[in-house]
C-alpha positions, 0 to 999 in steps of 0.5 A, spaced: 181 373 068 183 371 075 190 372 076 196 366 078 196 368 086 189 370 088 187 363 084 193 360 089 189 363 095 182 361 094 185 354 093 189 355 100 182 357 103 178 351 100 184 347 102 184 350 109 184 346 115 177 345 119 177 348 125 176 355 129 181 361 128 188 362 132 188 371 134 194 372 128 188 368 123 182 373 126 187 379 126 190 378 119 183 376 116 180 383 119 186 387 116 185 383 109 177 384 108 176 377 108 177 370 111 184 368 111 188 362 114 195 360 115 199 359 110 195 363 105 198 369 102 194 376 104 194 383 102 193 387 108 192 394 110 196 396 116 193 400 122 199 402 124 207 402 119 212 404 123 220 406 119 226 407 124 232 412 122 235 406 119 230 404 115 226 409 112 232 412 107 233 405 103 224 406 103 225 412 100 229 410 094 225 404 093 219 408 093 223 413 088 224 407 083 217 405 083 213 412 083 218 414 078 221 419 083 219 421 091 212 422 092 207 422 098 205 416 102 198 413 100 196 413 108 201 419 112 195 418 117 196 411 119 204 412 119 210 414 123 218 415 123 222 413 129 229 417 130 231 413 135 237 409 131 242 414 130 245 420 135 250 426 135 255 422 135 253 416 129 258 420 124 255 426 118 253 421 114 248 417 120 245 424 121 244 426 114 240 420 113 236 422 119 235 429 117 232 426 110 227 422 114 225 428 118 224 433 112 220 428 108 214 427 115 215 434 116 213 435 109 207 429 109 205 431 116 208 424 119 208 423 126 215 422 127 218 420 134 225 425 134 232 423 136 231 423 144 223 421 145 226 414 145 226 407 142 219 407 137 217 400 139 216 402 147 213 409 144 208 406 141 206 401 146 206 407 151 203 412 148 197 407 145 199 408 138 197 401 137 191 396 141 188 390 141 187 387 134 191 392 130 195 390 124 201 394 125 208 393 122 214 396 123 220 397 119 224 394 124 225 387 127 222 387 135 216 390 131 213 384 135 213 388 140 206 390 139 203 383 140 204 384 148 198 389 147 193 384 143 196 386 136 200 383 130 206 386 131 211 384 126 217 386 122 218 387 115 223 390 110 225 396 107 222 393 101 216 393 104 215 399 107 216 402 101 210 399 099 207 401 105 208 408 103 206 407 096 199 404 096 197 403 104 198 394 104 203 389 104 203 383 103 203 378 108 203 369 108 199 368 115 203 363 119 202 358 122 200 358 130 204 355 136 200 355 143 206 356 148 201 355 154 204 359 161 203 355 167 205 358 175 208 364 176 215 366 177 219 364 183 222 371 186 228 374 183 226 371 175 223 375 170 220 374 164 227 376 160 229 368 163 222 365 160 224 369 153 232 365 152 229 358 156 224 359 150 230 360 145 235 355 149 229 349 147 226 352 141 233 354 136 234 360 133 229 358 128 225 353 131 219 358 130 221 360 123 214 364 120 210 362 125 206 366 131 208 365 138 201 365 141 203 366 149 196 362 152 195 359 160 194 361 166 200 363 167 199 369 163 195 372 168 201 373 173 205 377 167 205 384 167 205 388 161 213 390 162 214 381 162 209 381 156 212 385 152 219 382 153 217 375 151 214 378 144 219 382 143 224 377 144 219 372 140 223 374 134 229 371 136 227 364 134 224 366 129 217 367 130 213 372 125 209 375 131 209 373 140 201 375 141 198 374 147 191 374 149 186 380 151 185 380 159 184 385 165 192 387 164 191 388 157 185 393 160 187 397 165 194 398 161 189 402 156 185 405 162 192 408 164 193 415 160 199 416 155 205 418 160 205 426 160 212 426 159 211 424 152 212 429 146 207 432 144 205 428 137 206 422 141 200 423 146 196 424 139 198 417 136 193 413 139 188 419 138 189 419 131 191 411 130 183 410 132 181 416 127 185 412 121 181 406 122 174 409 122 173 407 115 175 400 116 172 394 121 174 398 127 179 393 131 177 391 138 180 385 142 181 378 139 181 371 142 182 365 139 177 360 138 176 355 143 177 349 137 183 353 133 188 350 130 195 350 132 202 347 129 205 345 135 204 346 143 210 349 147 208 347 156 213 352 161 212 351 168 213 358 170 215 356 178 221 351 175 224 357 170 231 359 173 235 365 171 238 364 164 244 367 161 246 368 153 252 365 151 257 369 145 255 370 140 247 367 139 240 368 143 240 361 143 247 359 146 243 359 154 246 355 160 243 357 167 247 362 169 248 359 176 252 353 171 256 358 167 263 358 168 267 365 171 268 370 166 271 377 169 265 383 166 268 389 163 261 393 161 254 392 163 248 395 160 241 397 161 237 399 157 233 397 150 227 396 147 228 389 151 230 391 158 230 399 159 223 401 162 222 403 169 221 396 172 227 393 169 232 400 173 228 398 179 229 391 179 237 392 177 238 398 182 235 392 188 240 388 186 246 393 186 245 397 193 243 390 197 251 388 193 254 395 195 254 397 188 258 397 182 266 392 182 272 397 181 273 397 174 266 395 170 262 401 166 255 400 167 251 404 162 244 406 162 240 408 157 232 408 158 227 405 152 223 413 152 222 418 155 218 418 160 221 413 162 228 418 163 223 423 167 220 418 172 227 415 173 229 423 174 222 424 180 223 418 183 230 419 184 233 412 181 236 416 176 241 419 181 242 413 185 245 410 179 249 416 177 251 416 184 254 409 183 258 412 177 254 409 172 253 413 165 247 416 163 245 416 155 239 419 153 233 416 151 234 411 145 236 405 141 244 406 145 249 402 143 244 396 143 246 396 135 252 400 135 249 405 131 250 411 137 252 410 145 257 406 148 260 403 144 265 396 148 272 397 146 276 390 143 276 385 147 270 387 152 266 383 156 259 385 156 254 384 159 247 386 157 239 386 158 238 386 150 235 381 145 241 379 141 249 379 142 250 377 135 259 378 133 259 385 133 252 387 135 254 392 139 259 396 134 265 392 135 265 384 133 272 385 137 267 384 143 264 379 146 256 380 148 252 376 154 245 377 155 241 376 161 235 380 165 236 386 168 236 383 175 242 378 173 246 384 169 246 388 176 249 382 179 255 381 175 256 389 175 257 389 183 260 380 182 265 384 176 263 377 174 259 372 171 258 365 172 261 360 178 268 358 179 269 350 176 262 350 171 263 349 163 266 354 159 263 361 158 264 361 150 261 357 145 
């Protein structure tokens, strides 16, 4: 007897649309053993689930209630836990719960990210935990990170992760595909950061709801891996189930490079141990679309015309150019995040803030680098003390006050200023603050201003 929902699938199959296959289609095919179309229902294998201190507690209690009790994970070799949430400073009950997700890896040889490696997402990305044509999830939102490298990345619930622990699989509905196709290059002084909230200023919060982003034209040769992780990052933020781009020469001389030596030890391991948990499956490998692949929509952006934008309070997709905003005095400025904390984004920062004479009396600029390699080569190439020099407070390598979980957290009525991914009302702790999102670049300006926007534009605040 065929049960209700493979029947749906098989009709989903028939009725699938002719035509070659996007990279999500080929990547989630690959992961679900069979051929699979967007809009499909696919019961897939992970190469890679990641949980963060934030989530994997609330996994653990739905795990207990469909094993009848706490049990070992189904494929411990494919997971890995991320502390990367919480600090010394997010309270007894925080570090309680971070302390049970420690002790359930250490009982079940989970490789697991301890507090101060830094944020998941950038650890698995920069230890080569996750490559090319890998299905990998993560409890944890900007899992489309991963897409950057040729992967599905994409996030899912504590719910799910549970169902991860349990049997090894998820369930996941294919999304449909829309090509954004990149042309030109950036002008100097924009980064990808202003490409990612010029895509949330056209498409909406929602305006990608379930669908895969797949970045696509010639102008994704002139992006570095730092720029493509930004837009896959951010793909979320207009609702988007993946942000994936295409396997290039980038994409191979980022995986020539060895894992940073600053990594903890179980991070050099990941990708070592990620290639041996697929040996026994269809080994992943670098995917591209078919020539004649079906896509939902097309999205054109000439990069040359992309001028630095800015997020208003309180929405990803309240964007203006940051030119055109109006005056408003900056109480904070933060750096950091799986957004924008790698070394790229401190470079450019510190450019803008030493050509300006530093930091405005009266501003807070925090720094909170993504992991820590990136911390170490901050520390050796001496940028690290440059910052330091200009009074700005150095948190350890995390999530930081991105969340409001630890770090810094804005105190009522702040202004800030931040190279994050979201500035919902009360993102960073205290929905007494208000939250501006900008590059890295743009944030280093405000900081040495004090201020952001010009006198006369239209009002800051939505």
């Amino acid at each position: 007897m065929v049960s209700s929902g493979m029947t749906e699938s098989r009709q989903a199959a028939q009725a699938a649309p002719p035509g070659g296959s996007t990279i999500s289609e080929k990547i989630l095919s690959r992961a679900a053993g069979r051929p699979v179309r967007a809009g499909e229902i696919a019961i897939c294998t992970p190469d890679v689930a990641m949980g963060t201190d934030g989530s994997i507690p609330m996994a653990l209690d739905y795990l207990a209630g469909m094993a009848g009790g706490e049990r070992a994970p189904g494929r411990p070799e494919r997971l890995v836990f991320a502390l990367d949430h919480y600090g010394p400073a997010s309270g007894r009950k925080a570090l309680a719960l971070q302390a049970r997700a420690r002790a359930y890896a250490q009982m079940h040889g989970i490789r697991t990210f301890d507090q101060g490696d830094g944020i998941g997402h950038q650890l698995l990305l920069e230890t080569r935990a996750v490559r090319p044509g890998m299905l990998a999830v993560g409890a944890d939102s900007h899992s489309t990170s991963y897409g950057a490298v040729n992967a599905f990345g994409t996030g899912i619930g504590s719910s799910d992760f549970a169902g991860v622990l349990y049997c090894g699989q998820v369930w996941l509905k294919v999304p449909p595909t829309i090509a954004v196709v990149l042309h030109g290059s950036l002008a100097p002084g924009v980064s990808a950061k202003d490409v990612a909230l010029l895509l949330a200023r056209r498409l909406g919060a929602d305006g990608a709801a379930y669908a895969a982003l797949e970045f696509t034209g010639s102008g994704v040769v002139t992006l570095d891996m730092d720029d493509r992780i930004v837009l896959s990052n951010m793909a979320v933020e207009i609702g988007a189930k993946a942000g994936i781009f295409g396997f290039d020469k980038s994409t191979e001389r980022w995986f020539s490079d060895s894992a940073p030596d600053s990594a903890p030890d179980s991070a050099r391991d990941s990708a070592r141990d990620s290639a041996r948990a697929c040996a026994t499956t269809t080994a992943p490998a670098p995917v591209a679309a078919d020539s004649d692949a079906v896509y939902s929509a097309t999205v054109d952006i000439d990069l040359a015309t992309v001028i630095p934008q800015l997020a208003l309070p309180h929405r990803v997709d309240n964007v203006v150019d940051a030119a055109g905003s109006a005056r408003q005095k900056i109480d904070m400025v933060y750096l950091g995040t799986c957004t924008g904390g790698r070394v790229k984004d401190y470079r450019e920062a510190l450019d803008e803030l030493e050509r300006g004479g530093g930091v405005a009396k009266g501003v807070r600029l925090v720094v909170t680098p993504a992991s820590e390699s990136v911390r170490a080569e901050l520390a050796r190439s001496g940028m690290l003390a440059r910052f330091e020099a200009m009074g700005a407070q150095i948190q350890p390598p995390g999530c930081g006050s991105c969340c409001g979980t630890c770090g810094t957290i804005p105190v009522d009525g702040e202004r800030v200023v931040s190279s994050a991914n979201r500035n919902f009302k009360g993102r960073m702790g205290n929905a007494s603050a208000s939250i501006w999102l900008a590059s890295p670049r743009q944030c280093a300006i405000a900081a040495v201003r004090g201020s952001l926007g010009e006198p006369g534009a239209s009002p800051g605040e939505a």
